[in-house]
C-alpha positions as CSV (number, residue, x, y, z in Angstrom):
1,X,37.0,25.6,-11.0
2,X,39.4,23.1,-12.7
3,X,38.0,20.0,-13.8
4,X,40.0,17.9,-10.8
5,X,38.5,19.8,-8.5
6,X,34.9,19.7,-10.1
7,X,35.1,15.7,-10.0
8,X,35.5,15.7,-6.6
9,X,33.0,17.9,-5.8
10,X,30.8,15.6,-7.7
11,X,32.4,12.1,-6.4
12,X,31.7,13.9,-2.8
13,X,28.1,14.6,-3.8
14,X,27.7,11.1,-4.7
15,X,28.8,9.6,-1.8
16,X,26.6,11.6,0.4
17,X,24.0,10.7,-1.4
18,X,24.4,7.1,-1.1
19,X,25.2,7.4,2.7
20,X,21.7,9.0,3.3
21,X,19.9,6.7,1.1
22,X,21.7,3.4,2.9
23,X,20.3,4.9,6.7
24,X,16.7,5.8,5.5
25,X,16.5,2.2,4.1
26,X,15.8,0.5,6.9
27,X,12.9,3.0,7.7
28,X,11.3,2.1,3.9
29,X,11.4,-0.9,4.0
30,X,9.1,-1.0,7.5
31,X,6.2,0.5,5.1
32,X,6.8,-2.6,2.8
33,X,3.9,-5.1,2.4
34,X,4.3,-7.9,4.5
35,X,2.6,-11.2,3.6
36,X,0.5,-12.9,6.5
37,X,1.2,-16.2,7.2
38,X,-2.0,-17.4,8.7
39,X,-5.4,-16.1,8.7
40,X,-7.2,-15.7,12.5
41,X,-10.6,-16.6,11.2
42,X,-12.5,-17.1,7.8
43,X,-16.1,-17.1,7.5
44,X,-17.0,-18.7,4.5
45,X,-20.7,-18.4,3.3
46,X,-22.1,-20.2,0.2
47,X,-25.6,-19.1,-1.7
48,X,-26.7,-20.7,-4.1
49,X,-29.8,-19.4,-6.9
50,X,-29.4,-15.8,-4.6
51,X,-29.8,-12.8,-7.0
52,X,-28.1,-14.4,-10.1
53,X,-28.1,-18.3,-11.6
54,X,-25.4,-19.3,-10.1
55,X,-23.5,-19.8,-6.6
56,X,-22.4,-16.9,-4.7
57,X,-19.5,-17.4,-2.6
58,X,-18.4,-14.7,0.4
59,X,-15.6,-14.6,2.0
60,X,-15.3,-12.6,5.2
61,X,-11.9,-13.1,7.4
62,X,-9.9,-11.6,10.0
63,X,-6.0,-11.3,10.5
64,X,-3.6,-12.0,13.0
65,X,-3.6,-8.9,16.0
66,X,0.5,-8.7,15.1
67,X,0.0,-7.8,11.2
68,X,2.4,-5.7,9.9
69,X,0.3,-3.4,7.6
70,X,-0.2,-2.8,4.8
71,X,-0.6,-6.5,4.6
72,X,-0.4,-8.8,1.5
73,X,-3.2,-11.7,1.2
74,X,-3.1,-14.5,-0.8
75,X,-6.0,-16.8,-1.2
76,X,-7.5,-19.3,-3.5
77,X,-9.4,-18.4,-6.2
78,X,-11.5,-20.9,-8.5
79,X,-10.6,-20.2,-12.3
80,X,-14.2,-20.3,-13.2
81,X,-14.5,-17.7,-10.7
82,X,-16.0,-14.2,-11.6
83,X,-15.1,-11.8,-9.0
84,X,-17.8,-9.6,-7.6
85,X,-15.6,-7.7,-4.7
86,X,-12.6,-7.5,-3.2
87,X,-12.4,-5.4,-0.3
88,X,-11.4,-4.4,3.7
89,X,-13.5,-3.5,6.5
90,X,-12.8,-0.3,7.7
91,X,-11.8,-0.9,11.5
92,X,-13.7,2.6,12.0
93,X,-16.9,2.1,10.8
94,X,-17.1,-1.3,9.9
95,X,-18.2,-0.4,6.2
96,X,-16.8,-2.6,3.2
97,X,-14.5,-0.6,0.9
98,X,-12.8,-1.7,-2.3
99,X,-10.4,1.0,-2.6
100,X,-7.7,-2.0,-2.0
101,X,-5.5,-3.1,-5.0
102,X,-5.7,-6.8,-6.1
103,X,-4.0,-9.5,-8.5
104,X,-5.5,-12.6,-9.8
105,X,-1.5,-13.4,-11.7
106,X,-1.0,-16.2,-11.5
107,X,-4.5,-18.3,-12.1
108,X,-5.9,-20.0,-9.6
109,X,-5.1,-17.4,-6.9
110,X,-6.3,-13.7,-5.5
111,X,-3.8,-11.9,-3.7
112,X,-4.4,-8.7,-2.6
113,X,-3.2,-5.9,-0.1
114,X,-5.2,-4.4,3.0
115,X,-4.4,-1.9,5.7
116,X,-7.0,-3.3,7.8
117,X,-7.4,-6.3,10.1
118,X,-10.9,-7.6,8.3
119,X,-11.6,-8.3,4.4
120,X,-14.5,-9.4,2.3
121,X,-14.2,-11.1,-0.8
122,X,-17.5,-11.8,-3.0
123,X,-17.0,-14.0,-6.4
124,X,-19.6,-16.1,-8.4
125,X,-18.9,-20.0,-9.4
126,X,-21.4,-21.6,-11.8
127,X,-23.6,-25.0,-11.0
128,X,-24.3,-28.0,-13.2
129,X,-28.1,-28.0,-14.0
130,X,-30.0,-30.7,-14.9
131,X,-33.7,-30.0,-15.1
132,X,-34.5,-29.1,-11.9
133,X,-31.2,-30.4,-10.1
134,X,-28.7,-28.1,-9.3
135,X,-25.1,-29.2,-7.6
136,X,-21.8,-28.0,-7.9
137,X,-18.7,-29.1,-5.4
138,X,-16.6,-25.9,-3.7
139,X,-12.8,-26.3,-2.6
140,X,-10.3,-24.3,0.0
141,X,-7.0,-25.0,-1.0
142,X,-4.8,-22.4,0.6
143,X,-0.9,-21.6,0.8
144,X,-1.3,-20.4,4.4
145,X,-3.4,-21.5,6.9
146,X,-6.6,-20.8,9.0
147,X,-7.1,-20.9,12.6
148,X,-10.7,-20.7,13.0
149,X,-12.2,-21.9,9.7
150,X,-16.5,-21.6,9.6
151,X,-18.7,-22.9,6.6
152,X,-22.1,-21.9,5.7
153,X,-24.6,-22.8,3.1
154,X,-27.8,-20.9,2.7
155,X,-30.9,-23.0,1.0
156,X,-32.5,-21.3,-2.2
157,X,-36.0,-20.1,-1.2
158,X,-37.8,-22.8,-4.2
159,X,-35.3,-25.6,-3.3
160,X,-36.7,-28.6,-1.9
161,X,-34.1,-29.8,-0.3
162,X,-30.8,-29.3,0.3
163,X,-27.9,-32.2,0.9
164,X,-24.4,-31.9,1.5
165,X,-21.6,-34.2,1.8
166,X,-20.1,-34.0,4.4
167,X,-22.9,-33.6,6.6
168,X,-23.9,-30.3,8.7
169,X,-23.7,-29.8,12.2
170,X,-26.6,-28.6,12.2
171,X,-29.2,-26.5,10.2
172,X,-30.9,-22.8,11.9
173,X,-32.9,-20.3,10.5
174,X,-30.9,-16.9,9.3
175,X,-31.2,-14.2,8.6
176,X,-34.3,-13.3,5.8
177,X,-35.9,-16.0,6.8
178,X,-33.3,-18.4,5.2
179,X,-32.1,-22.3,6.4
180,X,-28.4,-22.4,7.3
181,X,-26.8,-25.2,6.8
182,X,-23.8,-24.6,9.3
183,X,-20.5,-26.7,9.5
184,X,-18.4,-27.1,12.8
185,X,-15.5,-24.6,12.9
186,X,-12.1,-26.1,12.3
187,X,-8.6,-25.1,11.7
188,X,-7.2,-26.0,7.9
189,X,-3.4,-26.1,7.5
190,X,-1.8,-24.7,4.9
191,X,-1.9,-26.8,1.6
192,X,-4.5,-28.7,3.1
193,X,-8.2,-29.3,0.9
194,X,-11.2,-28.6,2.1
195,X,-14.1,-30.3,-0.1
196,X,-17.5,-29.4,-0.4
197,X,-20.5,-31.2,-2.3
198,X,-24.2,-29.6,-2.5
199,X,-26.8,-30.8,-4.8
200,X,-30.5,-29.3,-4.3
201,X,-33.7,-29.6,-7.0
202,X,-35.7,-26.1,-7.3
203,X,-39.3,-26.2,-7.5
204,X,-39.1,-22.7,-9.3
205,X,-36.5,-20.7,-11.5
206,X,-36.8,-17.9,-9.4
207,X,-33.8,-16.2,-7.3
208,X,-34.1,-16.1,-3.9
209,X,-33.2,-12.3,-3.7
210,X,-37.0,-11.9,-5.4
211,X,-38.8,-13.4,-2.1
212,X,-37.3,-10.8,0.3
213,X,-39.3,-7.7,1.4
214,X,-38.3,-4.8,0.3
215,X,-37.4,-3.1,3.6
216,X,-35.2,-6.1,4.5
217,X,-33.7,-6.7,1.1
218,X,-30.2,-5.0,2.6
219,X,-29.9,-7.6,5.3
220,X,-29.0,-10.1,2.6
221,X,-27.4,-8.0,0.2
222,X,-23.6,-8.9,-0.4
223,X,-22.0,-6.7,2.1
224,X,-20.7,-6.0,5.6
225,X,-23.2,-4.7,8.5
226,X,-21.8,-2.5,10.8
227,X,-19.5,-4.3,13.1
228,X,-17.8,-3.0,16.5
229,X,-14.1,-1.3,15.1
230,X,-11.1,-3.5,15.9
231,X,-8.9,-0.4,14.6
232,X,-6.4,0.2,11.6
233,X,-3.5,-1.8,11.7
234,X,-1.6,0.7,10.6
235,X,-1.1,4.6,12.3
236,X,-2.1,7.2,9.1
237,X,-0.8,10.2,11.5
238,X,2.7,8.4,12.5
239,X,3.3,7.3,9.1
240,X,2.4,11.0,7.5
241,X,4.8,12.7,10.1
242,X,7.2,10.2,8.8
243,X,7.0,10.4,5.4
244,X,7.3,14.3,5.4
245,X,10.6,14.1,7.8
246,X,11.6,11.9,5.4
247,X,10.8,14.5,2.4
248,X,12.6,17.6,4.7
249,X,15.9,15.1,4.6
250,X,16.1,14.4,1.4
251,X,15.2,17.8,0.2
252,X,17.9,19.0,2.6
253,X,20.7,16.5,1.7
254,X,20.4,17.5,-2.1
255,X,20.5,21.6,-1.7
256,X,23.8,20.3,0.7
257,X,25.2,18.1,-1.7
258,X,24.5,20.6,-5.0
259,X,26.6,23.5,-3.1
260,X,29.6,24.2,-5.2
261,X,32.4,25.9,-3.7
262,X,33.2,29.5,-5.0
263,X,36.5,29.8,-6.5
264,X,39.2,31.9,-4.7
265,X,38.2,35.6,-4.7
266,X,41.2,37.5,-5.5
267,X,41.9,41.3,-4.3
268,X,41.0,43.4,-7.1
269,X,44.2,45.2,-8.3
270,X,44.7,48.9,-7.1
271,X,44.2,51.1,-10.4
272,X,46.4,53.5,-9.0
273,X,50.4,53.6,-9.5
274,X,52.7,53.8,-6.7
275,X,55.2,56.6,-7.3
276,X,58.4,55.2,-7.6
277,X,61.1,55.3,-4.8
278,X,63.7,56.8,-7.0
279,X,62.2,60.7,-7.8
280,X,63.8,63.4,-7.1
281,X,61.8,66.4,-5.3
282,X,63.2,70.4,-4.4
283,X,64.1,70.3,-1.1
284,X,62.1,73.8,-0.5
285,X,58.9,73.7,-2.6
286,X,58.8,70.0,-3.4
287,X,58.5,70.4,-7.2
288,X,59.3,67.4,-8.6
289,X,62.8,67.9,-10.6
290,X,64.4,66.0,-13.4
291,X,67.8,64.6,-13.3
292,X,70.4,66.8,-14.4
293,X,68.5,70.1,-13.1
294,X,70.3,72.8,-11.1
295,X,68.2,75.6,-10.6
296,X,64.3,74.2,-9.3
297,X,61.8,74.8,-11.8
298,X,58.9,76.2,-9.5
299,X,61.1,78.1,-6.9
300,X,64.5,78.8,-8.4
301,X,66.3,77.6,-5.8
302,X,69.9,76.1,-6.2
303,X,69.8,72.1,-5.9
């Protein structure tokens, strides 16, 4: 194969390629992470002096019911903030798992992607002390907004009291045994503050994770109970049938496209030589004669 013809083998190649690539675009670019634009529901609950000296803030919230999955969140994060979890709820079995990636680039913000309609995010912010006064001040300041937005405080087991500004709803006994301090559900724009103060004076420097019997200690431990399953948003099974099509076309289009075209096959040469037109032969045995002969040379006969 010349090297004209060669290019164009290659140029064709190319082309096909590029043709293939441009019509399975459309069908990557339906896995891409889509951010959400609002959050359905947050529940936000606050704990201060729980199993560490410090506040413990959790985060549980719910998406939209037309999320594209996987879905990328992005939520505000304190910068004094130590993360303790980020993770989804399994729309299965309800279980927390941090087997999600997550980014805290730039500062001041978590942003994370989830195949699933539920998430939990667990992070530590310190307190100012003095003495036995404790208070610290918690703000939601998010780029995208929430629907149903629900605040809790929980009161340290040795605080004496516990005051808030703005003021509760109410206060109810949780869970362990603990006071609630429970603020009316409301919906918070995006880019819109949500301000919290708490100040509360212990009568103890013990945690509030140390008063809890030991059978019950996993009712308060940072994590999700079991929760009816509001499903994956995303179908595993479609998505592997079409990522292995996708595979099989590929695969396909490159053993197409690497084909080369055999060069001409010629008709091997016959080895033999044809006997020329022009010999001369005895016309009574068939003896081949030369020219000027008269007599044959295998019968005698007069030519």
């Amino acid at each position: 194969m010349d090297g004209v013809q060669l290019r164009k083998v290659k140029m064709k190649r190319n082309s096909f390629i590029l043709l293939i690539l441009f019509m399975l675009m459309p069908m990557a670019i339906g896995f891409a992470q889509k951010p959400v634009s609002y959050i359905d529901s947050l529940d936000i609950e606050i704990w201060p002096d729980y199993d560490r000296a410090s506040v413990l803030v959790l985060l549980t919230g719910t998406l939209p019911g037309d999320t594209q999955f996987p879905a990328l969140v992005t939520l505000p994060l304190p910068e004094a903030a130590r993360i303790n979890a980020v993770a989804r709820i399994d729309g299965k079995d309800g279980n927390m798992k941090d087997d999600i990636s997550s980014s805290t680039d730039p500062p001041g913000m978590l942003t994370f992607s989830t195949p699933d309609m539920r998430f939990r995010v667990e992070y530590y912010l310190p307190y100012t002390v003095n003495n036995s006064q404790r208070s610290f001040d918690y703000t939601w300041l998010a780029p995208i907004t929430v629907n149903n937005f629900q605040l809790r405080v929980q009161r340290p087991t040795w605080a004496r009291s516990l005051n808030t500004d703005p003021a509760p709803a109410n206060v109810g006994r949780g869970a362990g045994g603990f006071d609630y301090h429970i603020f009316p559900a409301r919906a918070v724009p995006a880019g819109q503050p949500f301000t919290l103060h708490v100040d509360y004076k212990m009568t103890s420097t013990q945690l509030s994770a140390t008063s809890l019997p030991r059978q019950n200690t996993s009712t308060q431990t940072p994590a999700i109970p079991a929760t009816p399953g509001t499903g994956s948003g995303i179908n595993w099974a479609l998505a592997a049938i079409v990522a292995g099509g996708l595979i099989f076309i590929v695969a396909l289009v490159w053993q197409i496209a690497s084909r080369r075209p055999s060069p001409s096959i010629r008709k091997p040469i016959d080895s033999r030589v044809e006997r020329q037109s022009g010999a001369k032969f005895c016309h009574n045995c068939g003896v081949r004669i030369d020219e000027g002969d008269i007599f044959c040379r295998g019968c005698g006969s007069e030519l």
